[in-house]
C-alpha positions in Angstrom: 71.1 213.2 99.2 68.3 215.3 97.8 68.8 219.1 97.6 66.9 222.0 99.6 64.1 223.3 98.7 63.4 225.4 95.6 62.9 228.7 96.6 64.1 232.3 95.6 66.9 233.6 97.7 68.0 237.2 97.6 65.1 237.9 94.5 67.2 235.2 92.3 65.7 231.7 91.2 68.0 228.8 92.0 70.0 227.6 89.0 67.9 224.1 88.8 70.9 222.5 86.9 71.9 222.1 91.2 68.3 220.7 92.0 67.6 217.0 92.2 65.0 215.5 89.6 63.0 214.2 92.7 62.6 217.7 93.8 62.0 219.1 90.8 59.2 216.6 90.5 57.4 216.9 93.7 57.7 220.9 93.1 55.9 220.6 90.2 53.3 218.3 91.5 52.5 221.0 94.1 51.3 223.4 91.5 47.8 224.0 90.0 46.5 221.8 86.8 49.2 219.3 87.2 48.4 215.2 89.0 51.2 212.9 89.9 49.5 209.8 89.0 51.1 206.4 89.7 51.4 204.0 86.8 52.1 200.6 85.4 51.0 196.8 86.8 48.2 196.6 89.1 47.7 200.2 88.7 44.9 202.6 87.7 46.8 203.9 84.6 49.3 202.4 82.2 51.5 204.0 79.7 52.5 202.7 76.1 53.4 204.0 73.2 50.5 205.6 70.5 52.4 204.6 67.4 54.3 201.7 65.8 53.1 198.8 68.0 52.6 196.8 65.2 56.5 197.1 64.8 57.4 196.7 68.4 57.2 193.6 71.0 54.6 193.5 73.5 57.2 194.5 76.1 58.2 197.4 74.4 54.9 198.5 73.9 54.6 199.5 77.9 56.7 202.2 79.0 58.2 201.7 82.0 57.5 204.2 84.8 56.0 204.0 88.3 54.7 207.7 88.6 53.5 210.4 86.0 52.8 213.9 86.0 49.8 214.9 84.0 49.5 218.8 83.0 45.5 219.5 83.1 45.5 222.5 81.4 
């Protein structure tokens, strides 16, 4: 069940602790500078980690996540 949408309501914000993270996320995805870019196998982006790779597997280097919001500020 995924909450309303996040709008003000008699000139107060919502408390977002009572909005979904898949709202959240598709709100902020709306707004100016920021990309929701998919990620990951067969995809035009992948995400890993910057530092200790040496240290870590080769699975643990990937990051799993389908979808990314990028802030281009």
């Amino acid at each position: 069940m995924t909450t309303p949408n996040i709008e003000q309501q008699n000139n107060q914000l919502p408390d977002l602790k009572n909005v979904s993270t898949d709202d959240l996320i598709n709100e902020l995805a709306t707004r100016p500078g920021v990309k929701k870019i998919s990620v990951g196998l067969y995809q035009p982006y992948e995400l890993k980690r910057k530092y200790h790779k040496n240290q870590l597997s080769d699975d643990d280097v990937y990051v799993d996540a389908k979808e990314v919001l990028v802030i281009q500020n």
